[in-house]
Structures are given as C-alpha cells and as structure tokens.
C-alpha positions in Angstrom: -30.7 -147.4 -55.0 -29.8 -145.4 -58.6 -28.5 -142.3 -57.9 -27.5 -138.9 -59.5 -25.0 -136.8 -57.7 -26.7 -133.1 -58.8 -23.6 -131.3 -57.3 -20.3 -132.3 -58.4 -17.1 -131.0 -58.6 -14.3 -131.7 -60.6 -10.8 -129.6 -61.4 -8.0 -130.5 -63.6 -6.6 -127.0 -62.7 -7.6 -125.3 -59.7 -7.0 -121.8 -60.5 -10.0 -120.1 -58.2 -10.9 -116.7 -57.6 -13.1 -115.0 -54.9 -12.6 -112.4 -52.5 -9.8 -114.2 -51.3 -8.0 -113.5 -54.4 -6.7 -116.6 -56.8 -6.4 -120.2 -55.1 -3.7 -122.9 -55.9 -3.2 -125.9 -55.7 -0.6 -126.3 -52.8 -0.2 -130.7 -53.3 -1.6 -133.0 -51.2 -5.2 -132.3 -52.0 -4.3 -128.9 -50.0 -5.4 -125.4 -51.6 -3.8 -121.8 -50.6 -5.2 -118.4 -51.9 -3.5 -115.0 -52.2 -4.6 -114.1 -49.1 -3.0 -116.8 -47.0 -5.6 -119.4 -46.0 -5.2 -122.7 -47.3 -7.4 -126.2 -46.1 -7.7 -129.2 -47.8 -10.0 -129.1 -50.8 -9.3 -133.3 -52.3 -9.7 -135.7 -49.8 -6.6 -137.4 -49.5 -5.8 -140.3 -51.8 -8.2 -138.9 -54.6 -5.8 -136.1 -56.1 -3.0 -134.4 -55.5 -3.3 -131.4 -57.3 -6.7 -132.2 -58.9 -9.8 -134.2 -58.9 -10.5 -135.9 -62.5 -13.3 -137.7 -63.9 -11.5 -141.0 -63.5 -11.5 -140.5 -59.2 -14.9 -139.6 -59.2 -16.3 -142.1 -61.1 -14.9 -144.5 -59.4 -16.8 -143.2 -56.1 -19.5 -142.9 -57.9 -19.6 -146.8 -58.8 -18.9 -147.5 -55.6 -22.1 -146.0 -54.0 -24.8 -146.7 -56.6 -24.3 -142.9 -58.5 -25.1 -143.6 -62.2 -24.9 -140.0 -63.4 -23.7 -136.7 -61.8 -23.9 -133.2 -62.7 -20.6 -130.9 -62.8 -21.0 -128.0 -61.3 -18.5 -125.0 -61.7 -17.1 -123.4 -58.4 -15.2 -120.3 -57.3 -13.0 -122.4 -55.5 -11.9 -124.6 -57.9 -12.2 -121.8 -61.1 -13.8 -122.3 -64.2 -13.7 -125.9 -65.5 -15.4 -125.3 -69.0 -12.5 -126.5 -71.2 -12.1 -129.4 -69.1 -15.9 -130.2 -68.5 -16.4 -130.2 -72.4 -13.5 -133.0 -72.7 -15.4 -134.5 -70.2 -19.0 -134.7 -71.8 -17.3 -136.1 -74.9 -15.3 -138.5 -73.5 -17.9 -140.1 -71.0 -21.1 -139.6 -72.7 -24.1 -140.3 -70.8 -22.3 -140.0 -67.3 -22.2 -136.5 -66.9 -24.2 -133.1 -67.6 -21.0 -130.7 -67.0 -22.3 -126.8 -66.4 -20.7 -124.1 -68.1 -20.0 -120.5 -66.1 -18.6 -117.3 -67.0 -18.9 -113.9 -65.3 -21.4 -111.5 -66.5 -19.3 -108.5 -65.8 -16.6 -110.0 -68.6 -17.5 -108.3 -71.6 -17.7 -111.6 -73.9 -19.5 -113.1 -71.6 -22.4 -114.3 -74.3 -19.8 -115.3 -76.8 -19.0 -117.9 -74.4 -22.0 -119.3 -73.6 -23.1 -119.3 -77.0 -20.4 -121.7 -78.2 -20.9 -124.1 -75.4 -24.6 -123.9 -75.7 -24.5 -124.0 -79.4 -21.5 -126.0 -80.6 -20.9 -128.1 -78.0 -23.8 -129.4 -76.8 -24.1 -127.8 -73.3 -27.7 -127.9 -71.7 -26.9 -126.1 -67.8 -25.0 -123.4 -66.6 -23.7 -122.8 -63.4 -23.4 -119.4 -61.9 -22.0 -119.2 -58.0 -23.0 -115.2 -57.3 -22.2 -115.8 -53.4 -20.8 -112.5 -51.1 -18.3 -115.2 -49.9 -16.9 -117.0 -52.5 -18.3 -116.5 -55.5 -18.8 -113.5 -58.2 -20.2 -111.0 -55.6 -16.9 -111.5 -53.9 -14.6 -110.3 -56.5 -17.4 -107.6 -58.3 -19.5 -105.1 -56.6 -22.8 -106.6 -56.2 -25.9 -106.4 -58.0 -29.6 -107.9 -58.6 -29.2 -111.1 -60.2 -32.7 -110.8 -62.3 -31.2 -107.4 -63.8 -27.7 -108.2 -64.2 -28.4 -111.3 -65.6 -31.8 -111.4 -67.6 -30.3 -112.0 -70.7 -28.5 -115.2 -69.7 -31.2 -116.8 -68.2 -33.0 -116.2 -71.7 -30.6 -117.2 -73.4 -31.0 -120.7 -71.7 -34.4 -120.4 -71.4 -34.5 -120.7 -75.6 -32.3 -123.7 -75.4 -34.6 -125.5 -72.3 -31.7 -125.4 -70.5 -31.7 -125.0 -66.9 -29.4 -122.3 -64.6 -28.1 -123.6 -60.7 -27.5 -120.6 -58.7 -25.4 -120.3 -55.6 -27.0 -117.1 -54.2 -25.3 -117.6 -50.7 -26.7 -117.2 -47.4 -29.2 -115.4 -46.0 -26.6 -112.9 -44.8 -25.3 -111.9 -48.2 -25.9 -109.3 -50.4 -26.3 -112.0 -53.1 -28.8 -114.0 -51.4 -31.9 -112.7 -53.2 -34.5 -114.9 -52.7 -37.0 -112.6 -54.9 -34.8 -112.2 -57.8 -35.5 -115.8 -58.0 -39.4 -115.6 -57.8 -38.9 -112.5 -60.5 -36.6 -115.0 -62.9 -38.9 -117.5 -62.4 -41.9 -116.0 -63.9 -39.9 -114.1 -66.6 -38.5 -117.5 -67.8 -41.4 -119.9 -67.1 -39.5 -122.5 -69.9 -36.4 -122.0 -67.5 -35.6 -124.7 -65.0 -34.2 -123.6 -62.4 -32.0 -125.5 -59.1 -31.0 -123.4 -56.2 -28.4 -125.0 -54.9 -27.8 -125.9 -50.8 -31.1 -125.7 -50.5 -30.6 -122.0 -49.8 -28.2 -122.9 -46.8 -30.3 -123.1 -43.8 -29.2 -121.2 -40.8 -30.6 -122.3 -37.2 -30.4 -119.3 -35.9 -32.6 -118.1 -39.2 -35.1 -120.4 -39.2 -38.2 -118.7 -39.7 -36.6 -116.6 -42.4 -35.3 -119.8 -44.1 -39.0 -121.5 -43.8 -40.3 -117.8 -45.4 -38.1 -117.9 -48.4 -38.4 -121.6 -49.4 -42.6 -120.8 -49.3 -41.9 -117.7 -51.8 -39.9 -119.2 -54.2 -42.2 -122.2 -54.6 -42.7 -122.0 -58.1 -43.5 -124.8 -61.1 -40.1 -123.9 -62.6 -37.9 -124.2 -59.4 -36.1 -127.0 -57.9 -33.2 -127.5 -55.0 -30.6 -129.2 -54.2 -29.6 -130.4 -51.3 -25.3 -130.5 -51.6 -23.7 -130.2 -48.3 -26.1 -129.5 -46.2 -24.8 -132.0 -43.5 -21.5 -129.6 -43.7 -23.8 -126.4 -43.6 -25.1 -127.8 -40.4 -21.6 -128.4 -38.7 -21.5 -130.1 -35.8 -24.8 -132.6 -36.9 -22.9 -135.7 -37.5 -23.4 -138.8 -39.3 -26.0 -139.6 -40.3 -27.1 -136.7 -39.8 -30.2 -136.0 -37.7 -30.4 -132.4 -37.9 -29.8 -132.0 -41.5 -32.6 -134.6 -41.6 -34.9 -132.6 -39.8 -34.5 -129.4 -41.8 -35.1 -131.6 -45.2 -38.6 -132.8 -44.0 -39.3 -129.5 -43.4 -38.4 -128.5 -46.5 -40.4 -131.2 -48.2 -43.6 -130.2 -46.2 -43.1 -126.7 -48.0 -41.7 -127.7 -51.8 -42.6 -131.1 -52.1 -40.0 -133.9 -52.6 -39.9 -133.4 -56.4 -38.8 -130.6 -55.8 -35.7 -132.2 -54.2 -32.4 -133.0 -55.6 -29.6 -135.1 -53.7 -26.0 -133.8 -54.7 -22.8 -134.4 -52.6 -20.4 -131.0 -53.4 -17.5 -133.7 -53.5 -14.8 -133.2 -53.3 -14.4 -130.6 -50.7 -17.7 -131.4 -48.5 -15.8 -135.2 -48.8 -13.0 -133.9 -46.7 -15.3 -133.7 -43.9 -16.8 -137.1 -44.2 -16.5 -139.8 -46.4 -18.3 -140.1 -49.7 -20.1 -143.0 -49.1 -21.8 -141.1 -46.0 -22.8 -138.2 -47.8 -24.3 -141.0 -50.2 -26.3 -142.8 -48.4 -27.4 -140.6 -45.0 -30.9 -140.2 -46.8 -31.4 -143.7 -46.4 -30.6 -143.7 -42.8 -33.2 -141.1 -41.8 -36.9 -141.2 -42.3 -37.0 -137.8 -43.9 -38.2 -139.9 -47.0 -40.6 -142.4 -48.3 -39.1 -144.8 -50.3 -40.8 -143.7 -53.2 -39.6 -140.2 -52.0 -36.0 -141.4 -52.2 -36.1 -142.3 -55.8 -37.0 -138.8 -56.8 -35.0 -137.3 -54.3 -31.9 -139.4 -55.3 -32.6 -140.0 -59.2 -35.9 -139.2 -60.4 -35.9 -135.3 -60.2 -32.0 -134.7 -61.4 -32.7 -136.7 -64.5 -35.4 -134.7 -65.0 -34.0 -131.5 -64.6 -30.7 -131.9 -66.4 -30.7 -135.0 -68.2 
C-alpha cells in the first residue's frame, strides 16, 4: 500500500532545547540534556549522532513510504538549514517544515526567506508545556501570539502542524485552534498526535476532537501506539481510540505519520508502518487516505 509518513524526523545536528535546557548528542543514537536525562533518541544501527535523509529513506523503501513530511522538533532543534538541503537534493520525496520561535525578534525574517526564496509550503511549530516553546517561554494563547504567522502562511496556501501538547498543558488549547481556524479559512491546518489521547481523559479527548472539527483541520496520528504505552503491537488500543476518532472527524481527516526516529526506539519501523493494516479501524478505501491520500493533499 503507498504511503506518506506525515511525521518525520530527521537531524544532522541535534542541538535541542526545552525545559530541559539544550540536548546533545551523547553517540550511539543516545541523547543527554543540561539537565541530566539522557535516552536513546536513533534506534541503534540508524545513526550515531544523527539521523540523515539517506537512513530514512532507506526505511521508507522498505515499508512502501513514497513521501514523508519533516517535521521540526524540540528535541532534535531546528533543522531548517538542513531540511532546505534536503528539499533540493531529493525533490519530490520530502515536504521539510520550517520552525522558528515567535518570541525571537526576527522571527518573520525567517519565515519569509524560506517561504519566499526557498520554496517552503509548511511550518512546524511544537508549542508543548513539555518539550516544546511553552517549555523554555512563559506561555501564551497560540491564536494571539501567533496570528500573524498563520497569515502569513495562509497567503502562501501553506499549511501550519501544531504540537499543542496534552490535555494537561497550558499549551493545549483546543479553542485557539477553532479561533485560527475560522480566522484563516485558506489555512490548512494538521494537529499533530491526534491531540494525544489520555485514557484517563477520555471524554474530554472525545469533546475536543468534536470542537475542532472544522473544513480546514486535519490530524495526524504519529506515535500514538507510544502515547498509549503499554498497548503493544499491533496495537489494539491505539486501534480503538482511532475508530473513535474517525466516527467524530471522518477518515479524511486522518493522516498516518510514524515520529521516527525516536517513537522507532520503541518498536521497529516496519510496525509503526503497517499496524493500520492489522486492525480493522479502517476500510480499505479508508487506508489509502489514511496512509497517502490525505498527506498528499495537505502538504504535497
């Protein structure tokens, strides 16, 4: 089955930073931040101190995944440099993301030059209490802070992935997305994680997925089998929660992503890949949306 892995990572230099202050690479696929922690980030075998285009695509031709969208993380740091080399070098493979922090005062400078000169479509903007920009900045209400961004996308028909968290952050602000939403109807918009269900928070979950329903709004659906640690492969729970979600959003509203390479330390690639297919959350006709259809839509 084609596929299109909506939530990538890659990192030629991890140089993160969150409230755990900066993160380094420590060798060995291993990562250490200021603070002390370390874990592995790069499953072993696929980079020692960084996870290229060349590693990824070839998991990606292993398991059927034509395209995939790079996505920028706090725990990696931004990759912009590196995901422009990337879009030039492998055209047609990827749709890298661009980030920056809105609090830096060039912020707009930034985007404008990968937006404008070098041919940049998405942006990628983790705003998570844990480890994104609400982290390492006081926090604030994304459709404030942020308006003129998502406008500034918006005019290119660009579309924006937000991490917002979970539903025990200050960042997760599931009406900020409704408010964005109808500000920037031309804006496409992916939520990523599917807005990281919590059992114990089901209801809530189920509440917020029905508000932000909206023409202009799409999920992903990266690392959710890790979100619901322990479900195990292939995945029942995780299975169950996504055919909820498609009773409430529809499956076009559905986009399958992996959050390689870290969510590929917990399992192997190839079962992040292909768990869909071993559930019957999904029609097959489902599945081709769900795996290619709706990502090529929204970023390609």
């Amino acid at each position: 089955m084609r596929k299109i892995d909506a939530h990538l990572h890659l990192a030629k230099i991890i140089a993160g930073y969150c409230a755990r202050g900066e993160s380094r690479a420590a060798g060995n696929g291993m990562v250490i931040w200021a603070n002390g922690d370390s874990y592995q980030l790069i499953p072993e075998g696929l980079g020692n101190e960084s996870f290229l285009a060349e590693a990824a695509l070839k998991l990606m031709d292993e398991n059927e995944v034509e395209k995939a969208v790079l996505m920028q993380g706090s725990l990696y740091g931004f990759q912009n440099e590196y995901y422009r080399e990337i879009l030039k070098t492998y055209p047609g493979r990827f749709c890298p993301t661009v980030s920056v922090d809105p609090s830096m005062a060039n912020h707009m400078e930034i985007l404008e030059r990968f937006f404008r000169d070098e041919g940049f479509r998405a942006a990628k903007f983790e705003v998570s209490s844990g480890g994104g920009l609400m982290g390492a900045n006081p926090s604030f209400v994304l459709s404030d802070h942020m308006m003129e961004i998502f406008q500034f996308v918006e005019d290119y028909k660009g579309t924006v992935a937000l991490d917002i968290g979970d539903l025990m952050m200050d960042s997760h602000q599931p009406a900020s997305i409704v408010r964005i939403a109808k500000r920037c109807p031309n804006l496409k918009i992916v939520v990523c994680h599917l807005c990281a269900p919590h059992r114990d928070l089901h209801d809530e979950w189920v509440a917020e997925l029905r508000m932000m329903k909206q023409d202009n709004v799409w999920f992903d659906i990266s690392s959710i089998p890790k979100i619901l640690t322990p479900d195990v492969y292939p995945y029942p729970d995780a299975a169950e929660f996504l055919k909820e979600a498609k009773g409430i959003i529809g499956a076009k509203r559905l986009l399958w992503g992996t959050d390689a390479p870290y969510a590929a330390t917990q399992d192997s690639y190839e079962h992040l890949s292909d768990y869909l297919m071993k559930n019957e959350a999904f029609t097959d006709d489902e599945l081709a949306d769900v795996y290619y259809n709706n990502a090529n839509e929204v970023y390609f």
